[in-house]
N, C-alpha and C positions, 0 to 999 in steps of 0.2 A: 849524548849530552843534550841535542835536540829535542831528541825524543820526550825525555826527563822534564823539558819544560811545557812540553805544549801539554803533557796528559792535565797538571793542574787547572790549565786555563780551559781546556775543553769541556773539563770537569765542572769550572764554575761558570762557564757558558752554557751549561745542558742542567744544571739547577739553576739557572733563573731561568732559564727556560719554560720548564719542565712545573717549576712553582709550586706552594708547598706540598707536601703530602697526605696531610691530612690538617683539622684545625686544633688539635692538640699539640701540633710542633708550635705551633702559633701561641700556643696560652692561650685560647680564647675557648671557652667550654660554649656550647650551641646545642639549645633541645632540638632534637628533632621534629618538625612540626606536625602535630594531630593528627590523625589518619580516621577520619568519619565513614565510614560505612554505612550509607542509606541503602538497604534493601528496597528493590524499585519493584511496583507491584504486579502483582500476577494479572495482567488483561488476557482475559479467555475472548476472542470477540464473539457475539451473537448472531449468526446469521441465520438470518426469517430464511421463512421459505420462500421461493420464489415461484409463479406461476406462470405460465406461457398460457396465453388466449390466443385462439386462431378461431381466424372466420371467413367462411366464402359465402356468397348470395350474391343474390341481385335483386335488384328493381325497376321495376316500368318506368319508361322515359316518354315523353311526348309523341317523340316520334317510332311509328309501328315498326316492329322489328329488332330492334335497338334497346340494349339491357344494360344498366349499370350494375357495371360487376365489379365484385370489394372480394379482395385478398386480402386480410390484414391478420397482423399479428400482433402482440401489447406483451408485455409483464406486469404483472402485479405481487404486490407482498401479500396478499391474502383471495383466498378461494374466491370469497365472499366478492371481492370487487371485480376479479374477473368473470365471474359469472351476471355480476351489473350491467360491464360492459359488453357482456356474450347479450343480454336481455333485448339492451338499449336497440344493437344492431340487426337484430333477428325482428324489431318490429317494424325499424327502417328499409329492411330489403328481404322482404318475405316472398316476392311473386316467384324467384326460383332459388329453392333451397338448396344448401351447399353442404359444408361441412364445418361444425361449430364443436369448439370442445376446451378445457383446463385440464392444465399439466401442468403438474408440479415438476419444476425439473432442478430444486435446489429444495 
């Protein structure tokens, strides 16, 4: 007889709980809301080329014996300016010749 009484109460303990099922128990009709689909666009990206400039030399300093010596290395986006700056340095430190060159390596 116990038993018999708690199933109803549990029953309406665990539906207000639980709350409605859908909003058609409710009488309330509800659109769904819009569903937009923007297609987002295709970015291919462009990547330049990239160039590697290296350069060794040196050049006379005041004092005898004594060389400024240039290691250096740059990137550039285009041949064309690495070989500017290949120009620039080769006229700056010409007394002992190294190793000058562009490489594409992108």
């Amino acid at each position: 007889m116990n038993r018999t009484r708690r199933l109803p109460a549990a029953l309406a303990i665990f539906a207000a709980l639980s709350g409605p099922v859908s909003a058609a128990d409710l009488g309330v009709i509800a659109a769904p809301p819009p569903v937009v689909v923007v297609p987002a666009p295709v970015v291919v990206p462009v990547i330049p080329h990239i160039w590697l400039g290296h350069f060794t030399g040196g050049a006379r300093t005041d004092v005898p014996g004594v060389m400024d010596w240039r290691d250096e290395f740059a990137r550039f986006p285009s041949r064309r300016e690495c070989l500017h700056w290949l120009h620039a340095l080769k006229r700056a430190y010409r007394a002992q010749e190294g190793f000058k060159t562009c490489l594409r390596i992108r």
